[in-house]
C-alpha positions as CSV (number, residue, x, y, z in Angstrom):
1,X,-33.1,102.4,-46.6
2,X,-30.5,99.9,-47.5
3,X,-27.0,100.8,-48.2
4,X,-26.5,100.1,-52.2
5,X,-24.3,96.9,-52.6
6,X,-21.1,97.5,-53.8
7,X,-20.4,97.8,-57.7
8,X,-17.3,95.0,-58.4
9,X,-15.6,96.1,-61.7
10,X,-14.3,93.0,-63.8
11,X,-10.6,93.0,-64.3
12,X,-9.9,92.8,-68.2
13,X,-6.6,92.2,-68.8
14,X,-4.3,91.3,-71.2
15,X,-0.1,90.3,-71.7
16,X,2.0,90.5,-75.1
17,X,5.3,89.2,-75.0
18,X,7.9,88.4,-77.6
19,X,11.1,86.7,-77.3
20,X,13.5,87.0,-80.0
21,X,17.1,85.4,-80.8
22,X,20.0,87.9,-80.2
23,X,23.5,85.9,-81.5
24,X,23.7,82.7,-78.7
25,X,21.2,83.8,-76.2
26,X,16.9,84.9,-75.9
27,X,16.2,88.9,-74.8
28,X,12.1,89.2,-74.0
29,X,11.9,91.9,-77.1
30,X,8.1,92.8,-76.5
31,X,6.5,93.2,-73.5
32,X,3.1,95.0,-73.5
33,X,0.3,94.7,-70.7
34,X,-3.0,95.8,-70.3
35,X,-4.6,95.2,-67.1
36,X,-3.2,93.4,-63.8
37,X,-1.0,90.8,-65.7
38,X,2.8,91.5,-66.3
39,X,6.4,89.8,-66.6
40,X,8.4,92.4,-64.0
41,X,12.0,91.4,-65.9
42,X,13.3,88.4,-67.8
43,X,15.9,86.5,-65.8
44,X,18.4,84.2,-67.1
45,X,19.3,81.5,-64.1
46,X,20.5,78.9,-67.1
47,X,22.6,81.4,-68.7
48,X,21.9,83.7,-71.6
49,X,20.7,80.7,-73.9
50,X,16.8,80.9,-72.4
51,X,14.7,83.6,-71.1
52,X,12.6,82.9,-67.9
53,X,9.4,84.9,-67.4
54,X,7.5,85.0,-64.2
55,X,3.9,85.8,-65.1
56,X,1.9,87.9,-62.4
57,X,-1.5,88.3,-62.0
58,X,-1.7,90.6,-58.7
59,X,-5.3,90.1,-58.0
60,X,-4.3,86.7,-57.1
61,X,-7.4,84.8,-58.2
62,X,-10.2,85.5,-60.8
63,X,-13.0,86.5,-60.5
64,X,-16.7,85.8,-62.6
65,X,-16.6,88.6,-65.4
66,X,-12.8,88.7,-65.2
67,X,-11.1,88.1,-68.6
68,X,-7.5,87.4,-69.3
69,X,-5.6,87.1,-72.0
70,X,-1.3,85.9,-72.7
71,X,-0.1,86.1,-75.9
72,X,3.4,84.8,-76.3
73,X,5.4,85.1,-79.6
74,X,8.7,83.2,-80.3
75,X,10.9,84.0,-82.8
76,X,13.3,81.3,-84.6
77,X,15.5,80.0,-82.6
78,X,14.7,81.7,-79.5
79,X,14.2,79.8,-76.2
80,X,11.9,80.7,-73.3
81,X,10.3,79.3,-70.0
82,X,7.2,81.1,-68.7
83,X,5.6,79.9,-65.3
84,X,3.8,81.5,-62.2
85,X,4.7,82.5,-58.8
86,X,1.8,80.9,-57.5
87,X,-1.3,78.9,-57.6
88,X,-4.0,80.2,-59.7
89,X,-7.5,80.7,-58.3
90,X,-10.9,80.8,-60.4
91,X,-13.8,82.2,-57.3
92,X,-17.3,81.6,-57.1
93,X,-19.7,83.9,-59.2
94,X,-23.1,84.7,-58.2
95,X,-23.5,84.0,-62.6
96,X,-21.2,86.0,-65.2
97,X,-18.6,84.0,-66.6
98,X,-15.0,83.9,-65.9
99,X,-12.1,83.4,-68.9
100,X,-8.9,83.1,-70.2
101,X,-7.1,82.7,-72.9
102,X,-3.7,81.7,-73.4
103,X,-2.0,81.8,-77.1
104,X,1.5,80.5,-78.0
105,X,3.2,80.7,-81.4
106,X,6.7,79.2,-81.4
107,X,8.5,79.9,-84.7
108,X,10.8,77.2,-86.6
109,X,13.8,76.6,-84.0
110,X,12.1,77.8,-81.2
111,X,11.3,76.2,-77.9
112,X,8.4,77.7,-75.6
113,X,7.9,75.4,-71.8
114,X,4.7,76.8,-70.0
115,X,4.9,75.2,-66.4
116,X,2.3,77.1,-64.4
117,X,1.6,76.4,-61.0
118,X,-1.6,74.5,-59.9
119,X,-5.2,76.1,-60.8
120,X,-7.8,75.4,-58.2
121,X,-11.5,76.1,-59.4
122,X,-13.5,76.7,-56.7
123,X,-17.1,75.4,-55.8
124,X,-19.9,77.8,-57.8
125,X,-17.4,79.1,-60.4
126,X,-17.9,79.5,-64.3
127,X,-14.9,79.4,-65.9
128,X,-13.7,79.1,-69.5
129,X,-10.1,78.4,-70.3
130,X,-8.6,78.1,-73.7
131,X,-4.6,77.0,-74.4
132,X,-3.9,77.3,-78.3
133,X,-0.3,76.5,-79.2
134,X,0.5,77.0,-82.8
135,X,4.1,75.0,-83.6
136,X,6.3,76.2,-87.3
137,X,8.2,73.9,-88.5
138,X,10.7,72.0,-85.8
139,X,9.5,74.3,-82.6
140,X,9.0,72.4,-79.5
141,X,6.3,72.7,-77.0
142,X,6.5,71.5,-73.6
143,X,3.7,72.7,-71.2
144,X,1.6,71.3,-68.4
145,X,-1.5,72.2,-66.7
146,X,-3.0,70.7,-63.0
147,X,-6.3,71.4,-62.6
148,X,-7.6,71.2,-59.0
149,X,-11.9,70.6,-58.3
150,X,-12.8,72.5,-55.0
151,X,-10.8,72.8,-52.3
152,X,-10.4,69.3,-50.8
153,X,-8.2,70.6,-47.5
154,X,-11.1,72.7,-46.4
155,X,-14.0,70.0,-47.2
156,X,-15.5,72.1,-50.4
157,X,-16.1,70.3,-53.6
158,X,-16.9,71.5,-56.8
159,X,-20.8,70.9,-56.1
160,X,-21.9,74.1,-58.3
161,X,-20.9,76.1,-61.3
162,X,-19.4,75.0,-64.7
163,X,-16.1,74.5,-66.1
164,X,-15.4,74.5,-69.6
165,X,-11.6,73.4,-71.2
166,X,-10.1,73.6,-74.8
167,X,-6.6,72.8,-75.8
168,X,-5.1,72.9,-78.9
169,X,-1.4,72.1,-80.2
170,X,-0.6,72.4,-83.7
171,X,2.1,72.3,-86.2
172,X,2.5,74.3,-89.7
173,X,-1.6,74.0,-89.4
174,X,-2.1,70.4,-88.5
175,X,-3.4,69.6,-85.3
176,X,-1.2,67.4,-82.9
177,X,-3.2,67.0,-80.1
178,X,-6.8,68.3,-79.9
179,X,-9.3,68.4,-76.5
180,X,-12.8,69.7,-75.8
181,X,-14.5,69.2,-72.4
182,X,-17.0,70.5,-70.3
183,X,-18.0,70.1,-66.1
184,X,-20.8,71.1,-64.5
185,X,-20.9,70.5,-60.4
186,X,-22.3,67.3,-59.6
187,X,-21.7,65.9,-63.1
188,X,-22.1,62.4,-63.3
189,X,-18.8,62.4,-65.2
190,X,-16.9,63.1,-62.4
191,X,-17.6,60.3,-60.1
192,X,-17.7,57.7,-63.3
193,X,-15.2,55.3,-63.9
194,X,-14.9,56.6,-67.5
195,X,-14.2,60.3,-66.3
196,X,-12.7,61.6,-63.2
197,X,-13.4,58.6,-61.1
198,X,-14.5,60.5,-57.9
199,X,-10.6,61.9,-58.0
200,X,-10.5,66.0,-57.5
201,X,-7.4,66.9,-59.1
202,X,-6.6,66.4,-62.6
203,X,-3.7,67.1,-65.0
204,X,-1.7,66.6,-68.4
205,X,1.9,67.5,-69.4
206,X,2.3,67.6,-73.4
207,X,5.4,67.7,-75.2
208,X,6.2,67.5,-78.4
209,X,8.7,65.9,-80.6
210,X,9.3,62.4,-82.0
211,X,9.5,59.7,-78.6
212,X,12.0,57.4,-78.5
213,X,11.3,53.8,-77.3
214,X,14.1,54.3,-74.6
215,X,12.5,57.7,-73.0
216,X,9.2,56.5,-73.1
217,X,10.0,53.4,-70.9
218,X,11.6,55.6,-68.5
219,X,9.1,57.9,-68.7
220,X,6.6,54.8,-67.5
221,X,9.0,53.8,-64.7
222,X,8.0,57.3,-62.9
223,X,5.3,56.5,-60.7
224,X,3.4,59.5,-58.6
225,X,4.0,60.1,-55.3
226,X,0.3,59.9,-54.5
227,X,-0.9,56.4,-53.4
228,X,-4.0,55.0,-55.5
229,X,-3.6,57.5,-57.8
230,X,-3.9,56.8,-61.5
231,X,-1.8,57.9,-63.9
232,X,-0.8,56.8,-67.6
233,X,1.9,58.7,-70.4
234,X,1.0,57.8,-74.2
235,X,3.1,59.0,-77.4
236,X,0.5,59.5,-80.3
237,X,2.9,60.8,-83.4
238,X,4.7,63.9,-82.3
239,X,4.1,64.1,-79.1
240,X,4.2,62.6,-75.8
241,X,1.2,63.0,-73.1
242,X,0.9,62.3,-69.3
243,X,-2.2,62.3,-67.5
244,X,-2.7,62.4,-63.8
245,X,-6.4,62.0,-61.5
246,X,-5.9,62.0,-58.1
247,X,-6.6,64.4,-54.7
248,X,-3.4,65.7,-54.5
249,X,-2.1,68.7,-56.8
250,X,1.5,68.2,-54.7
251,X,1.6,64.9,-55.9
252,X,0.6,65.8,-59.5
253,X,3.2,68.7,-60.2
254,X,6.1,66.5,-58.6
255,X,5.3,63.7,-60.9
256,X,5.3,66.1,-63.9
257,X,8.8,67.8,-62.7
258,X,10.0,64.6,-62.0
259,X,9.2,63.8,-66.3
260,X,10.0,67.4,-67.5
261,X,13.7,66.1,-65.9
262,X,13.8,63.3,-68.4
263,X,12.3,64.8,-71.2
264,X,13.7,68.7,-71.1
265,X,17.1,67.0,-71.6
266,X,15.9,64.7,-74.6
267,X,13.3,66.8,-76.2
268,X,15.4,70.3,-75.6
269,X,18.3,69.9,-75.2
270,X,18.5,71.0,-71.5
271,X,19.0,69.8,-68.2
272,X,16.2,70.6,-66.1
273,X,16.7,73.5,-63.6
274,X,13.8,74.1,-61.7
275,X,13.1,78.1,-61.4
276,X,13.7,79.2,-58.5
277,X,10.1,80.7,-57.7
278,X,9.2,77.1,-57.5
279,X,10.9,76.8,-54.3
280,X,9.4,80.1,-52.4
């Protein structure tokens, strides 16, 4: 006889958090977690004004079945920066499907940035990921995401499995910024021209908020690190987007660090200080 294969339980998990407004600074008023995701404790590096919250997913990748969900609430006039210790990992699965969910709501006032680390998506995973931002009134947004195909250091590509994408940004109901996509290994899309050019790693920074002339320019005078690389920042009404394709997520989240310096200050009112994790 034949030992049984093991039984793998799928992780469901889910995280609530709130942040509310308490006289000139942010306290995290909810915190609620279901599952292996949690914010351990809000820290305050800048000062009482904004709340930083590490979010922790102690499994350390996902796997096909898992299914997470972060659910952020901000209350007027309340400030917060949410990012991750680490890089996020989405495994191969032998078929069920892998998902998460991340939902913002930013009240009139508020300011929400959402600067995870890099996700890598390796080679025969399903995965479904879906950002919805939901802006009141003057809220701000500014969030990135770097998307990594395979694992180019150790020669895999994303050969098999399927990756499916949905962001949405809105304000008071009326979508700002809107995108559907869907990747299956060895889609022709990603060695086209017209899509992902052969490049492995991808990413976009959004942030909205009326662009000045002035800070677009200099956000166009910031040029990746990344040689060949191909890169381009638009500002459709409301917002302002930059896109990276390249091989090297190092590359991508400097370039976006290197614009969340010029546009934290303009669009929120902040100089940029890096969290600390960043740097461990």
């Amino acid at each position: 006889m034949h030992p049984a294969e093991p039984v793998v339980t799928p992780w469901q998990a889910s995280l609530r958090l709130g942040f509310s407004r308490r006289g000139d600074g942010t306290v995290l008023s909810r915190r609620e977690h279901s599952g292996p995701l949690r914010v351990q404790k809000a820290l305050y590096p800048e000062g009482p004004g904004i709340c930083h919250a590490i979010v922790l997913h102690p499994p350390a990748g996902v796997a096909g079945g898992d299914e997470l969900e972060i659910r952020a609430g901000l209350d007027a006039g309340a400030r917060a920066l949410m990012t991750t210790p680490g890089a996020g990992k989405w495994y191969g699965s032998a078929g069920p499907w892998a998902a998460q969910r991340l939902a913002f709501d930013v009240a009139d006032g508020a300011c929400l940035e959402w600067l995870p680390q890099e996700t890598i998506v390796f080679d025969g995973a399903r995965a479904a990921m879906e950002t919805q931002v939901n802006l009141g009134g003057d809220a701000r947004y500014l969030g990135w995401e770097v998307l990594c195909l395979g694992r180019r250091a150790s020669g895999e590509r994303f050969d098999r499995g399927e990756l499916r994408l949905e962001t949405r940004i809105a304000r008071d109901g009326t979508p700002l910024f809107l995108e559907r996509g869907r990747l299956a290994g060895q889609d022709p899309l990603l060695a086209s021209p017209a899509g992902f050019a052969g490049c492995s790693v991808c990413g976009t920074l959004a942030a909205t908020g009326e662009v000045p002339a002035e800070l677009l320019s200099a956000c166009r005078s910031v040029v990746p690190a990344e040689t060949g690389a191909k890169w381009g920042v638009t500002a459709p009404p409301g917002l302002l987007l930059a896109r990276f394709l390249g091989h090297s997520s190092e590359a991508a989240r400097r370039w976006f660090a290197d614009l969340w310096h010029l546009l934290r200050p303009a669009l929120v009112g902040l100089p940029a200080v890096p969290p600390r994790i960043w740097n461990s």
